[in-house]
C-alpha positions as CSV (number, residue, x, y, z in Angstrom):
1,X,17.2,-1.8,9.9
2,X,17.5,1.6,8.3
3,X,15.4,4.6,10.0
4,X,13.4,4.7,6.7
5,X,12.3,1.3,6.7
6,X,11.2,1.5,10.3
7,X,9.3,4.5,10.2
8,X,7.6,3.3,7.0
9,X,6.4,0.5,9.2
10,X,5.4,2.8,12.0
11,X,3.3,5.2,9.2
12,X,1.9,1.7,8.4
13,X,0.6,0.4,11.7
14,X,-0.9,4.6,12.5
15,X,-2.3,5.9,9.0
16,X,-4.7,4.2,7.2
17,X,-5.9,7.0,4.7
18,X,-4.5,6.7,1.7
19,X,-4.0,10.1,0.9
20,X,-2.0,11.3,4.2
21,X,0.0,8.1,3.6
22,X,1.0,9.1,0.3
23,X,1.6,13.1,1.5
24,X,3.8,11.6,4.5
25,X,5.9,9.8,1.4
26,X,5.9,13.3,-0.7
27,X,7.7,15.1,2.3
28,X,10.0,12.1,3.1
29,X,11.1,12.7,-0.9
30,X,11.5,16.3,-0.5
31,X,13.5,15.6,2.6
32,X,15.5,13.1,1.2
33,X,16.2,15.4,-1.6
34,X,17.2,18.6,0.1
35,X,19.1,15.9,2.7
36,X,21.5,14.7,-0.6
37,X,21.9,18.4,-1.9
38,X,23.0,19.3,1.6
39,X,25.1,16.8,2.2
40,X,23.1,15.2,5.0
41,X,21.9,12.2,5.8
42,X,19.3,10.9,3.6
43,X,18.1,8.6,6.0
44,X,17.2,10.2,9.1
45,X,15.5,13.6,7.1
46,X,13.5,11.2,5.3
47,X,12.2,9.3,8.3
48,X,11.2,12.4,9.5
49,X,9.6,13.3,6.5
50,X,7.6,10.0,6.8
51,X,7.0,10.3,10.8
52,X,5.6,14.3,11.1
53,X,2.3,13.0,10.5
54,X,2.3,9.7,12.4
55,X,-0.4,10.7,14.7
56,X,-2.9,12.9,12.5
57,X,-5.4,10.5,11.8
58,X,-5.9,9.4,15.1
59,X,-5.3,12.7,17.0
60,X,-6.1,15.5,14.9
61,X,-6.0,18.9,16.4
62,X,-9.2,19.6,18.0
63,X,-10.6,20.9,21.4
64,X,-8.3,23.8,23.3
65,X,-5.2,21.3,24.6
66,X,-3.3,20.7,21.6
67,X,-0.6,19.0,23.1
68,X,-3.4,15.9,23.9
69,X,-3.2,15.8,19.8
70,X,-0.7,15.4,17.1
71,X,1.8,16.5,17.3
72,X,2.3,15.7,20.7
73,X,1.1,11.9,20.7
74,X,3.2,10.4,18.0
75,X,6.2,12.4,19.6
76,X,5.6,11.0,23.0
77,X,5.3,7.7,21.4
78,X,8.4,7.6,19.4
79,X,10.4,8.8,22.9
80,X,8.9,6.1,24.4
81,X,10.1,3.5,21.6
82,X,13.5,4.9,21.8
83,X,13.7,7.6,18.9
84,X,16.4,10.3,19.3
85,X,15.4,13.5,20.6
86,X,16.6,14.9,17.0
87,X,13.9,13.5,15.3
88,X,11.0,14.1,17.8
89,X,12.2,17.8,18.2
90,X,11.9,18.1,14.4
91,X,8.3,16.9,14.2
92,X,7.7,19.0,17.2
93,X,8.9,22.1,14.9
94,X,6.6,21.4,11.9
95,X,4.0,22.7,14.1
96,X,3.6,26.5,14.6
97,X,1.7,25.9,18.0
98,X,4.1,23.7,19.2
99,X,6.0,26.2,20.8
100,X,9.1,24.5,19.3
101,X,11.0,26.9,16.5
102,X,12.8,25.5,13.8
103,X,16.1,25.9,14.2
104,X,18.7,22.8,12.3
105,X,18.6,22.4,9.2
106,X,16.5,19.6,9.3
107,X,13.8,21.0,11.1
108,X,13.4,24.1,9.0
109,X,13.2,22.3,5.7
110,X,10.4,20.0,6.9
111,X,8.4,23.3,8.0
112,X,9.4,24.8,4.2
113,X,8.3,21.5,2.3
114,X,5.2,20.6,4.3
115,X,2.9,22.7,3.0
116,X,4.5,23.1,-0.3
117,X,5.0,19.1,-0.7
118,X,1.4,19.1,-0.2
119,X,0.5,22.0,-3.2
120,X,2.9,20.3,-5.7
121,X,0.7,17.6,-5.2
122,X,-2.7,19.2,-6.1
123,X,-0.9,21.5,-9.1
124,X,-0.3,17.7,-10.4
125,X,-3.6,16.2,-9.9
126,X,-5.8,19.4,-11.5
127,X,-3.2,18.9,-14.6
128,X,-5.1,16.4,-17.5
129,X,-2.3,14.2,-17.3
130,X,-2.7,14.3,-13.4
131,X,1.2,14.5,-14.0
132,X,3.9,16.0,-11.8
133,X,6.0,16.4,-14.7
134,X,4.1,18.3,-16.2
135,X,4.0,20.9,-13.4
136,X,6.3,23.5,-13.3
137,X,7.6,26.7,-11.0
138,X,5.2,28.7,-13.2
139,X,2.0,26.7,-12.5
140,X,3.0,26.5,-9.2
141,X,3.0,30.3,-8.6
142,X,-0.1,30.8,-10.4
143,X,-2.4,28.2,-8.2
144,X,-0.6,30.0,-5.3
145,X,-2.4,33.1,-6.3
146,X,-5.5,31.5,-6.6
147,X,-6.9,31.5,-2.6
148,X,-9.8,28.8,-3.7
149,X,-7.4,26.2,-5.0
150,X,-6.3,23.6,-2.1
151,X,-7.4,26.5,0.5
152,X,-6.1,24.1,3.3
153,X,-2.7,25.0,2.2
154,X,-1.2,27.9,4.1
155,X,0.2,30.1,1.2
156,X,1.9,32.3,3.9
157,X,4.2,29.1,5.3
158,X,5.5,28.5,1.8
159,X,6.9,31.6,1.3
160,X,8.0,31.8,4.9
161,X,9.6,28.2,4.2
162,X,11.7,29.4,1.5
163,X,13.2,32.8,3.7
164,X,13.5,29.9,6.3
165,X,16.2,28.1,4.4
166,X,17.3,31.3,2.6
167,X,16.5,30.5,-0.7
168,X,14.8,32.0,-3.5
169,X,11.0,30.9,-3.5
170,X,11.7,29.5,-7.3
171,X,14.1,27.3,-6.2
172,X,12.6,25.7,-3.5
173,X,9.7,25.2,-5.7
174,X,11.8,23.8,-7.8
175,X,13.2,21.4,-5.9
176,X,9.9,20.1,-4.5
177,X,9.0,19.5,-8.0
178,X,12.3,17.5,-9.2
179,X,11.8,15.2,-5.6
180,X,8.1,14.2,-6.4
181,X,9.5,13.5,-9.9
182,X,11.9,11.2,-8.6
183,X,9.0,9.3,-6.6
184,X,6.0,10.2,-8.9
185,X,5.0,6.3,-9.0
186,X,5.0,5.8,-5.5
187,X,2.9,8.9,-5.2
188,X,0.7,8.0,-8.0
189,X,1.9,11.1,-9.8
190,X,3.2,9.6,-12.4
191,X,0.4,10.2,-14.9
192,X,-3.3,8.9,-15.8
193,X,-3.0,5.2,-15.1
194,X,0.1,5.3,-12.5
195,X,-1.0,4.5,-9.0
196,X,0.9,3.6,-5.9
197,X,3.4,1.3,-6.2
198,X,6.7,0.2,-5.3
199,X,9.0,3.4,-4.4
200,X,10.3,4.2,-7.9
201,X,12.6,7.4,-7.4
202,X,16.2,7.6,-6.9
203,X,16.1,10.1,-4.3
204,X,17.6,8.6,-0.9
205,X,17.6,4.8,0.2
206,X,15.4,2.5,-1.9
207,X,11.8,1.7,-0.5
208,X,10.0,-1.6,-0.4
209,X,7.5,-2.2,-2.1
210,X,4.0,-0.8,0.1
211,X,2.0,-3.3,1.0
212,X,-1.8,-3.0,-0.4
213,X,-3.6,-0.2,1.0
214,X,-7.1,-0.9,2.4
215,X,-10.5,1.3,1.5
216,X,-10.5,4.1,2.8
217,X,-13.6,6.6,2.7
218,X,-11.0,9.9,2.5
219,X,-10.3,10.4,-1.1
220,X,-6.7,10.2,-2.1
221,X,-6.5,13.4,-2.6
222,X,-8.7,16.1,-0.8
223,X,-7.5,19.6,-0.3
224,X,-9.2,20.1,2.5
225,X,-8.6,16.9,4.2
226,X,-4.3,17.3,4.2
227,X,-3.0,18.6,7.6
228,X,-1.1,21.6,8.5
């Protein structure tokens, strides 16, 4: 079984809310996609991109021994099931407080498209068509100098993402934006009337369809609900 299909199941069988479901899939896109443009494998970046928030809902970061919380517990518990220290060091390094610096590839392009995975998201959902192509770098860099839109996003870490992977901060943007493209359905940003669905991008391996998401009482999208 691929490492995408199994982590889908494991974000599956840990997340419930609907709306850090669907931001786990918008990094595993962006990783897939800076994976292909890199020449790297598709796979593995994009299980990570679905894994780095296994354990949020369940362990969110609270209290003054972080490494009780995520990202600690979903790392311990993927060692323990026999993932590669590759991919648990990588969701370690999403985490400033981790301790663990970013350092492959791999790891600092999930610390650059976290956050900014996460803003793309809201630029498309304030838009009338609650469209992702209708965002663009523009957009983008405007609601970034707005401090009260999506305030839970750390403006700081996207530009620090960018100088991370030494790239212009357009481009990265940029980027972002063409991987949610590719996977707007599946992240319901594929206009008014699009919801989740079956994965409909061409960016890495092809997803099945998501099972049927129950109620949950977090909105699909709440700025200040999204993690770190």
């Amino acid at each position: 079984m691929a490492l995408l299909d199994q982590a889908q199941i494991i974000l599956h069988e840990w997340v419930q809310s609907e709306s850090l479901r669907k931001h786990c899939y918008a990094v595993s896109a962006s990783m897939q996609h800076f994976a292909q443009l890199r020449g790297e494998n598709a796979d593995l970046w994009g299980a990570v991109g679905l894994l780095h928030d296994m354990d949020y809902e369940r362990y969110p970061v609270l209290g003054t021994d972080p490494t009780s919380n995520h990202p600690f517990v979903g790392v311990a518990w993927l060692g323990e099931h026999g993932w590669s220290d590759e991919v648990t060091r990588a969701i370690l390094s999403h985490a400033d407080y981790s301790g663990v610096e970013p350092v492959s590839p791999m790891e600092k392009t999930l610390r650059a498209v976290d956050e900014l995975s996460g803003f793309v998201t809201a630029c498309a959902l304030v838009k009338p068509t609650k469209s992702v192509h209708d965002v663009d770098i523009t957009s983008v860099k405007k609601k970034m100098k707005d401090k009260a839109f999506a305030r839970a996003v750390h403006r700081e870490d996207i530009v620090k993402g960018a100088e991370m992977l030494e790239q212009p901060l357009d481009e990265v943007i940029q980027q972002v934006i063409d991987a949610l493209r590719a996977d707007a359905p599946r992240l319901g940003l594929g206009g008014t009337g699009h919801g989740l669905g079956g994965y409909g991008g061409s960016v890495g391996a092809v997803y099945n369809p998501a099972p049927t998401l129950p109620a949950c009482p977090i909105p699909w999208f709440r700025p200040d609900a999204w993690p770190s």
